[in-house]
Structures are given as C-alpha cells and as structure tokens.
C-alpha positions as CSV (number, residue, x, y, z in Angstrom):
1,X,0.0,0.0,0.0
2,X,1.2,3.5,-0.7
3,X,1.0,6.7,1.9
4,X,0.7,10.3,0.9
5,X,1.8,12.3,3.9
6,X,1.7,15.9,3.6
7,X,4.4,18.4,5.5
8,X,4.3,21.8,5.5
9,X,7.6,24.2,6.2
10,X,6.9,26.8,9.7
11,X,8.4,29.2,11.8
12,X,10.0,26.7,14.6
13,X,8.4,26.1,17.4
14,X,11.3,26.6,19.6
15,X,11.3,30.4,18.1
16,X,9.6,33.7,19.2
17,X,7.1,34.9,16.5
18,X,7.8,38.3,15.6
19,X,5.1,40.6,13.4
20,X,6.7,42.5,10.1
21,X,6.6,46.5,10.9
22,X,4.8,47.1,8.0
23,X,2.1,44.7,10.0
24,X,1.4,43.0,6.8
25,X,2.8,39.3,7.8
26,X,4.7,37.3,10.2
27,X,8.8,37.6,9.8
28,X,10.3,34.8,8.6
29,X,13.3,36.5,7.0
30,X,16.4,35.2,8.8
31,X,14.4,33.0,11.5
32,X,14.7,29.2,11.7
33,X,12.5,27.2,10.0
34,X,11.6,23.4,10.6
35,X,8.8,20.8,10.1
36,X,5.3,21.6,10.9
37,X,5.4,19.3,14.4
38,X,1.7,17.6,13.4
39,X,3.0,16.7,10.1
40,X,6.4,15.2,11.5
41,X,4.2,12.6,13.3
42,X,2.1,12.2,10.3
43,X,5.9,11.1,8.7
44,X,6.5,9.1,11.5
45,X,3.1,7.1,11.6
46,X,3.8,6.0,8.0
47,X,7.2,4.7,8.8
48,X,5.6,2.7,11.6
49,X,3.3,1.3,9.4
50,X,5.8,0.4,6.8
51,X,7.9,-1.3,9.3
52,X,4.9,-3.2,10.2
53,X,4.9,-4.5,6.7
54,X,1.1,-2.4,6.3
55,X,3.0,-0.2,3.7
56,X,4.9,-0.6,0.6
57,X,6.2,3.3,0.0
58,X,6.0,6.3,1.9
59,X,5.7,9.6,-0.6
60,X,6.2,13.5,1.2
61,X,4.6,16.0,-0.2
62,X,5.0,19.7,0.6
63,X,3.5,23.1,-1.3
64,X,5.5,26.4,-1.1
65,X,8.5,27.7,-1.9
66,X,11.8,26.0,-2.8
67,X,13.2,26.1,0.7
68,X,10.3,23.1,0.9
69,X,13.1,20.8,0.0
70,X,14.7,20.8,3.3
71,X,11.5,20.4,4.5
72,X,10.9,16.9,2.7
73,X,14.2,15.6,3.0
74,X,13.8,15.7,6.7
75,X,10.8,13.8,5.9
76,X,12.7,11.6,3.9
77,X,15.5,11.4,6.6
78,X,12.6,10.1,9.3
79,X,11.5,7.5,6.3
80,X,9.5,8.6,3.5
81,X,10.9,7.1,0.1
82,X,10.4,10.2,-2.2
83,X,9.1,13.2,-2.3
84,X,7.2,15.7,-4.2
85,X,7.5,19.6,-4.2
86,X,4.6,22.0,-5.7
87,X,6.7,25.3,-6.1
88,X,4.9,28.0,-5.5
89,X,6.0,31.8,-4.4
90,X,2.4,33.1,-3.8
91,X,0.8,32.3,-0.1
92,X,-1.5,28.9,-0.4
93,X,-4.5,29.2,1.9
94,X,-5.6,25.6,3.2
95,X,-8.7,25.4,0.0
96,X,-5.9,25.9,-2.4
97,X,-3.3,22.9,-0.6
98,X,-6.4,20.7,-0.3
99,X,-7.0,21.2,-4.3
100,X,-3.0,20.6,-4.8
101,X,-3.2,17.5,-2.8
102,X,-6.1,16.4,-4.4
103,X,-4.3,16.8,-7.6
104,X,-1.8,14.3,-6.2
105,X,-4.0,11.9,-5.3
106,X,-5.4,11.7,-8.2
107,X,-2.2,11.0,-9.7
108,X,-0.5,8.7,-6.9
109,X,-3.8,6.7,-5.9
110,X,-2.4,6.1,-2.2
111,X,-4.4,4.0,0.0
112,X,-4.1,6.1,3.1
113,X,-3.5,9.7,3.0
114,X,-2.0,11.4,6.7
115,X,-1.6,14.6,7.3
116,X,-1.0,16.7,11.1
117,X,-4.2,18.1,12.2
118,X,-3.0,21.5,11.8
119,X,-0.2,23.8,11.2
120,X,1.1,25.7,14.2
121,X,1.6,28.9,12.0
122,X,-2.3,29.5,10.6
123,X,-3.8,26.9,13.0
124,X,-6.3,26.3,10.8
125,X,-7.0,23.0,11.3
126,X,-8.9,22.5,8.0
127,X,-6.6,21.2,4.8
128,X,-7.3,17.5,6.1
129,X,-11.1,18.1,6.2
130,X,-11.0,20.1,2.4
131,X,-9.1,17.4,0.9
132,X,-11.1,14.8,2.2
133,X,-14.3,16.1,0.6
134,X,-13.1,17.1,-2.4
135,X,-11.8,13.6,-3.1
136,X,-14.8,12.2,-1.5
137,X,-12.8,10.0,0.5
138,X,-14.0,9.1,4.7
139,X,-11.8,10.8,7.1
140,X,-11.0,11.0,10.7
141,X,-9.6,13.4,12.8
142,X,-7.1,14.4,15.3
143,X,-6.2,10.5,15.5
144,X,-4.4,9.8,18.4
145,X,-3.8,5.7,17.5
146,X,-4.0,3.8,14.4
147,X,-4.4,0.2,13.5
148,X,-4.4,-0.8,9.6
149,X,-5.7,-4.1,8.4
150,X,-7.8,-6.1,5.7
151,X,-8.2,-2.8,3.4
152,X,-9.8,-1.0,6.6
153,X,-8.1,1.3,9.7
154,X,-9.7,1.7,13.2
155,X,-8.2,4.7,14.0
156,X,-8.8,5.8,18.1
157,X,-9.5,10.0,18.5
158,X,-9.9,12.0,21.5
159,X,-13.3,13.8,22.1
160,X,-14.7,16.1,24.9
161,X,-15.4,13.1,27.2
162,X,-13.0,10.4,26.2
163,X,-12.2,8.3,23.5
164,X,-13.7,7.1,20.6
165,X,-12.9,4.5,17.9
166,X,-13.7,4.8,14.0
167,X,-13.5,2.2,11.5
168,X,-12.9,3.3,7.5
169,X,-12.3,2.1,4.7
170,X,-9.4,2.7,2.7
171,X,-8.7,5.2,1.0
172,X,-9.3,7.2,3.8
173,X,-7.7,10.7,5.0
174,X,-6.5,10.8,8.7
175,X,-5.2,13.6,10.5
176,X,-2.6,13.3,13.2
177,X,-3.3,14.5,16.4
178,X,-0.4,15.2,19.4
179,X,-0.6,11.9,21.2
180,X,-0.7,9.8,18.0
181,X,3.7,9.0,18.5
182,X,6.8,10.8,19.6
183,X,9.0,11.0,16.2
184,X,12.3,9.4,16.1
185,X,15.6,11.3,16.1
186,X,17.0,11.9,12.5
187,X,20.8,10.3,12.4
188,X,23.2,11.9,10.0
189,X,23.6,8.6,8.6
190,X,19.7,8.5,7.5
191,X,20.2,12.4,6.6
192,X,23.2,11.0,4.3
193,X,20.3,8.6,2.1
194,X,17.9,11.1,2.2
195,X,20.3,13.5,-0.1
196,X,20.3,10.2,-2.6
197,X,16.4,9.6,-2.7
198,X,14.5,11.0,-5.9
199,X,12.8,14.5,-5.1
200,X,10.1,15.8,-7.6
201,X,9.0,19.5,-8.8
202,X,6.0,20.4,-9.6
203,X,4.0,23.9,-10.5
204,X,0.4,24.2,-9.5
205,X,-0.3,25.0,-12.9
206,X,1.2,21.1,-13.6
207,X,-1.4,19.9,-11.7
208,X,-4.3,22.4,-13.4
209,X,-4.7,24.0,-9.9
210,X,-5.6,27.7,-9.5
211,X,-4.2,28.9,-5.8
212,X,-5.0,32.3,-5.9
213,X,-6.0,33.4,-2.5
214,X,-9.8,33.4,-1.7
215,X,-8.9,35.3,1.4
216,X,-6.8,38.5,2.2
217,X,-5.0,39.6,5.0
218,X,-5.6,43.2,6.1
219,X,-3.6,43.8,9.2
220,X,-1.3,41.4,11.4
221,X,-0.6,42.7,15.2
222,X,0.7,41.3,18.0
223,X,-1.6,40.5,21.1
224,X,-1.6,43.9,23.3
225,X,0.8,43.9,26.5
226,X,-0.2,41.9,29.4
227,X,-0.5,44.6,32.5
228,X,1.1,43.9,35.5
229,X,-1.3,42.5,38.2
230,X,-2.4,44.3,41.5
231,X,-2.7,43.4,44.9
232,X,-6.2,44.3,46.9
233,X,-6.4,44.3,50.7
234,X,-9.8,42.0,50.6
235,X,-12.6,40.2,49.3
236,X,-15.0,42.9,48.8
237,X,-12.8,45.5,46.8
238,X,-11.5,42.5,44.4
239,X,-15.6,42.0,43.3
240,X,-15.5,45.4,43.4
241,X,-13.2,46.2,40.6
242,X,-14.0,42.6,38.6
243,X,-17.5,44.5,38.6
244,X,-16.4,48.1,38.1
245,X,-13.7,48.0,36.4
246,X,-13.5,44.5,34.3
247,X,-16.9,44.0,34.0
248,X,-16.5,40.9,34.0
249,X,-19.2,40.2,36.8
C-alpha cells in the first residue's frame, strides 16, 4: 500500500514569533524554520506502518517555496521514500493545498492519505477536512492511534469526554493529532540517504490547480501587553473592581 503524507515548512516552534513592521505578515526573513510538528508525526506514523509490513512506500509531499526541500528531505531522513515539491511563491490558503493534494491523489492513488491536524503557523485546522471532501474519500480526525488491516483502519480520537474509535475504509484521510507518536531522532547517517532519494517538482499550474488566494490579510498585530497585576487588601474590593472596572461580573 502506498502513503501520501503531507508536511508543510513553519516558523520553529522553539522560536519567538515576531510581526513585520509594515504589520502585513509574520517575519520569517532570517528565522529558523523546521517541520510543521503535526506533520512530523504524520511522517512518523507512515514509517511505523511500513515497518509493520502495512505499507509498501511512503511519498512526502510539501506546497511552497523551494526552501520546501529541506523540509521533505527531513521527511525523507525520518523514512519517506520520495518526495514531491509543488513550487509555488504566492501564499496557499488551506482550500488551495487541499486542491494541490487532491491533484496528487489523483495521480498517486495512495491507499491512506495522513496529514498533522493542523499547522502551528495559521492553525487552521482545516486542509485534512477540504481534501477529504473534495476527493470524496471518509476521514478522521485528530487521530491519536492507528491500526491498519484487511483494506480497513480503526483509527482511536480524542473527544470532549473520552475516546472514541472509527472504522474506515481505505482510502481514507487521517489527521494526526499530538498523542498519535513521539517521532524518532534523525541520524546523520539517514540524513546522508535522504540526499540520494529522488525528489520531484512540480508547478500548481502542472497539476491544473488555480491557488489564488480566496482570502486577504488586512492587518497582522501582535496581542496587546499583558499589564502587570495588582494586589487588593480583601474580598470585597477585588468584586468590586472585577465589577467596576472588568466587568466581568
């Protein structure tokens, strides 16, 4: 069986997030950039399967600009088997990766398709969900175990009060949720092979996909300062000012 596992290059997550002066974007000029953290468990989950013997080949995908590369041979480094770039300089809003991916699909005809559940740059939590649709394929969610056997996975997600357990059938979309695995650490020998494995280049136009955006950004702003707290000498001035002056009661 083949896997389509989707990564997506971000400001690290070890990094402060800082807001261009123009207030148009966040900086990412000259600030380390890694593997989306969801998605590097979606790579790892396909290399689990595989040495389970569930899967055959293991093919990355990412959509952006050429600095992608690194980005999938990482992914390639963990234990994907190729990968696939869809250059593009333009900012791709989760409808237009969904119709990239879709594109891909169509072309690859994976049996299982993972992706993270979201990106921690956008969090928006919705490229899975697009993609599954538009290929009309089942999906499930912020999967936190999976199990893949006789064409089908029962794949375990958390919900408000516990647990609960789906059964699809492949092809099917999953999206990989925090508890799903802890990813392996990439050796330099495996970093070595990745170099060696066959990377491919796409243009959205390649794949007959218009990306322009559907939605524009008018202002980026950082949160306001939190104010230092106070101290109050009892009970009945602190309702006081959470009713006076927070309104909050």
């Amino acid at each position: 069986m083949k896997v389509l596992v989707a990564v997506k290059r971000v400001v690290d997550y070890n990094v402060k997030v800082r807001v261009k002066s123009d207030n148009t974007a966040v900086e990412t000029a000259n600030v380390k950039m890694s593997m989306n953290p969801f998605d590097e468990i979606a790579i790892e989950e396909a290399v689990r399967l595989k040495e389970k013997g569930v899967v055959t080949e293991i093919i990355a995908v990412s959509c952006g600009v050429t600095q992608c590369q690194e980005t999938l041979r990482t992914a390639m480094a963990i234990g994907a088997d190729r990968g696939i770039l869809v250059e593009c300089i333009d900012e791709l809003q989760p409808l237009a990766v969904a119709k990239l991916l879709k594109a891909l699909v169509d072309k690859e005809q994976p049996g299982l398709i993972i992706l993270g559940k979201q990106a921690i740059d956008d969090d928006c939590n919705q490229t899975g969900q697009m993609l599954a649709a538009l290929a009309d394929l089942p999906q499930v969610t912020c999967a936190s175990k999976v199990e893949v056997a006789d064409g089908k996975a029962s794949v375990t997600r958390e919900v408000d009060g516990g647990a609960e357990t789906l059964s699809v059938t492949l092809p099917a979309v999953i999206t990989a949720d925090l508890r799903l695995n802890e990813p392996r650490y990439v050796t330099l020998p495996n970093i070595m092979k990745a170099k060696k494995k066959p990377l491919e280049i796409l243009k959205p136009a390649d794949l007959g996909v218009d990306v322009a955006p559907r939605i524009k950004t008018l202002k980026v702003s950082e949160p306001p300062k939190r104010s230092a707290g106070i101290k109050v000498p009892d009970v009945a001035t602190l309702v006081a000012k959470l009713k006076n002056e927070a309104k909050v009661i």
